[in-house]
N, C-alpha and C positions, 0 to 999 in steps of 0.2 A: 669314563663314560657317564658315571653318575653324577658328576659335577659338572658336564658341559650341560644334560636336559634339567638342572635347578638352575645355570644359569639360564640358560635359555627358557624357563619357564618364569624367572623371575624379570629375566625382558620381557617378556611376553604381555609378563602383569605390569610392567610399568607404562608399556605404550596404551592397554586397554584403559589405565588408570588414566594416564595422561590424555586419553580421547574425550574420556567421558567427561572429563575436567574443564579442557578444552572448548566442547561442546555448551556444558554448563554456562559457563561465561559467555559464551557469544550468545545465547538466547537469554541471556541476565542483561545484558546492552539493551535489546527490547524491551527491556522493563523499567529501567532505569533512570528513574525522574528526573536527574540531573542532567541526561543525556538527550530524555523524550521530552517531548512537550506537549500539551494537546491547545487545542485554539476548536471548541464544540467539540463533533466525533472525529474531528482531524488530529491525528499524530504527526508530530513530524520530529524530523534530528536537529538540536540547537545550530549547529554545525553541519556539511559535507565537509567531511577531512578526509578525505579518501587514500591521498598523500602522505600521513604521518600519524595518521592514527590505526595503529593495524586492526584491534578488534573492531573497530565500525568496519573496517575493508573485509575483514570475515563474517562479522554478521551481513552485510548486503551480499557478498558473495555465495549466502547461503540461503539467502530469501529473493535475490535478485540478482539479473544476467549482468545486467551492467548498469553505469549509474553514472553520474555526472556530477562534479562539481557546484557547489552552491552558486557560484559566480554563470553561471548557467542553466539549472533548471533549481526549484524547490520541490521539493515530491512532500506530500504529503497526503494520507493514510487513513481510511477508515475502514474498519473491520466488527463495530458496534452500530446501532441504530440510537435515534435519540434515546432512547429508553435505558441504554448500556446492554441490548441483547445482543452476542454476536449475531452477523448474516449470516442468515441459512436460503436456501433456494426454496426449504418450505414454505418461505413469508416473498411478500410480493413489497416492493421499498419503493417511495419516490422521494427521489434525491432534485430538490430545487434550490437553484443558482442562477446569477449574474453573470455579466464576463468579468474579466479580472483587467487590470492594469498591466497587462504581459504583453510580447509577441506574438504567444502563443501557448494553448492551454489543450490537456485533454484530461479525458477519465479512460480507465482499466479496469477491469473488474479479471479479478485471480482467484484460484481456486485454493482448496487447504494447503496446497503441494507448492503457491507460489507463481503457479503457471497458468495461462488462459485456457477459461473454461470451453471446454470443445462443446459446438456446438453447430446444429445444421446449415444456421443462415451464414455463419462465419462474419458474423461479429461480434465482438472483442473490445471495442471501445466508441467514445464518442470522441469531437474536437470543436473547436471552435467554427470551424468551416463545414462540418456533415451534419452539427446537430440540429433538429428545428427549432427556432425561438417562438415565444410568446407573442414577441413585439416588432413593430416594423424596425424597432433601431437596433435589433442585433444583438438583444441586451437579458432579458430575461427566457427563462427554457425549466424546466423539467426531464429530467431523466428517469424511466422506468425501470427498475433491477426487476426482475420474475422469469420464470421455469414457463411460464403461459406467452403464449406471442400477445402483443403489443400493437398497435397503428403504428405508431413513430418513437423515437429517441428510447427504443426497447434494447437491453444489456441483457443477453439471454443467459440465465444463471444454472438453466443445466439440473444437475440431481449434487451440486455441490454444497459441502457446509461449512462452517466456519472460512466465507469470502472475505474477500476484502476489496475496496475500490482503491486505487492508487489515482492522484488528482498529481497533474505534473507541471508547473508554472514555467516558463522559458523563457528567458533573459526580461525578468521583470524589475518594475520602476523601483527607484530605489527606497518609494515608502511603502513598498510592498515587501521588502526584504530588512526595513529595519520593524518592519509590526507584523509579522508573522503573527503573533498571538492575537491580534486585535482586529487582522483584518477580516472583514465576513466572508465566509465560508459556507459552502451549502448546505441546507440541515437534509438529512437522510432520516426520513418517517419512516416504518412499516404500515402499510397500509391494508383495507382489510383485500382479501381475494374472490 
């Protein structure tokens, strides 16, 4: 009897060991310079290997529902303001951008947890087709992040802190996927409220 609850307790410490280990390394991948890359406040993964690299498939499994292959979308990440503050909902951001060389583009804004921030008006994101632009050709826009309503291209951010905007490129040109790091990217101010 004594010897099955030390093994059994010595299993017990090896799975806790093994979680917390586990764990460690998949949020050590986020950090990971060789893995992450930044191009401004944008992060992105050198790579989607989704297929044969199993801790990136744990870590997005763990920050994200689903995910796509490179050869398909580019996701890339902002979770600082130019400044390197993280988002918080107590600051009010405007993130301004161009269109991209894509099919098709949006932004997302997620909460600490990863998940969309809840919110009255029930929205959640911008796209190439719902945002308003600046200019008749389709081409330049402004998006407002803040907790206070907006006129237009407002990202309602809730009582959330440490946000982050997910920016999702889909089946983009191929000088857009060999310059990731070079290509412009929208810069994301805090501005005042």
């Amino acid at each position: 009897m004594k010897k099955s609850i030390i093994v059994f307790l010595l299993f017990f410490a090896g799975i806790l060991i093994g979680g917390f280990w586990a764990n460690f390394k998949i949020n050590q991948l986020g950090k990971d310079s060789d893995l992450i890359l930044k191009n401004g406040v944008w992060r992105y993964f050198t790579s989607m290997d989704l297929a044969t690299n199993e801790l990136q498939k744990a870590y997005i499994g763990k920050i994200g529902l689903l995910a796509l292959q490179d050869s398909e979308v580019i996701y890339f990440i902002a979770s600082t303001d130019e400044e390197g503050n993280p988002l918080s909902s107590s600051n009010d951001y405007k993130l301004t951008g161009s269109s991209f060389d894509t099919r098709y583009w949006s932004y997302t804004l997620y909460g600490e947890d990863h998940f969309l921030i809840p919110n009255d008006k029930g929205v959640f994101s911008f796209n190439m087709e719902n945002i308003v632009y600046k200019d008749s050709l389709k081409n330049s826009y402004e998006l407002i992040v803040s907790r206070d309503p907006k006129k237009e291209n407002w990202l309602p951010a809730g009582e959330a802190n440490n946000m982050s905007i997910l920016l999702r490129l889909y089946n983009s040109a191929e000088n857009v996927y060999k310059n990731k790091d070079a290509i412009e990217l929208p810069t994301l101010k805090k501005i005042n409220q």
